[in-house]
N, C-alpha and C positions, 0 to 999 in steps of 0.2 A: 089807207091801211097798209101796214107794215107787213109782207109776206116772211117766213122764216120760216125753210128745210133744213130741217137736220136730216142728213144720210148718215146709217150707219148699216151694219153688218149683220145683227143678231142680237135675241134680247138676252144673249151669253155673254155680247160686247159690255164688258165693265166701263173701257173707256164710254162707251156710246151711252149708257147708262148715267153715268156721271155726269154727263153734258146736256143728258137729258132733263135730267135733276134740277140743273141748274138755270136749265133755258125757261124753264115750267116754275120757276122763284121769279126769273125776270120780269116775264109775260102775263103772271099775274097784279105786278103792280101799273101793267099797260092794258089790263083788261078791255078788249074792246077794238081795240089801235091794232093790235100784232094778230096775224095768222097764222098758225104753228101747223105744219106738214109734216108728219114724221113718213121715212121712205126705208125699207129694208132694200137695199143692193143687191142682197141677193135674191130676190125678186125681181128690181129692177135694174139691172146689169147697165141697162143704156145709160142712164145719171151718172155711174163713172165713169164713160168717153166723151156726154154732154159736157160737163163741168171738168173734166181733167184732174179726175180727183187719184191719188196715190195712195190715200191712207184713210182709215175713217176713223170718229166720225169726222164729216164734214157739213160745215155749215152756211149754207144759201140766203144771203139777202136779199130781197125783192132781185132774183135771177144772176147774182153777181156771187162768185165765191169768197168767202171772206175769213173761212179758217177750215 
């Protein structure tokens, strides 16, 4: 199974929203295959110094950052 975190910042975040959107059109035609994590940052702060993230959202494949 296929893990996939999106980090983003708030559900204010438009961009975050949007990628949301679009990960949840993906994910439904892998029904089953993919695990979809959603993580608010500003929650959990540590996921931006684990992953080295600069800008959200961002998105985590099976532990690896990938955008």
């Amino acid at each position: 199974m296929i893990e996939l975190e999106i980090l983003s910042t708030s559900l204010g975040c438009s961009k975050c929203e949007h990628a949301m959107k679009v990960i949840r059109k993906v994910v439904a035609k892998y029904e089953g295959k993919v695990h979809v994590i959603e993580t608010d940052v500003t929650e959990k702060p540590e996921k931006l110094i684990e992953f080295k993230v600069m800008s959200t959202p961002a998105i985590i494949i099976n532990g690896k950052l990938v955008f």
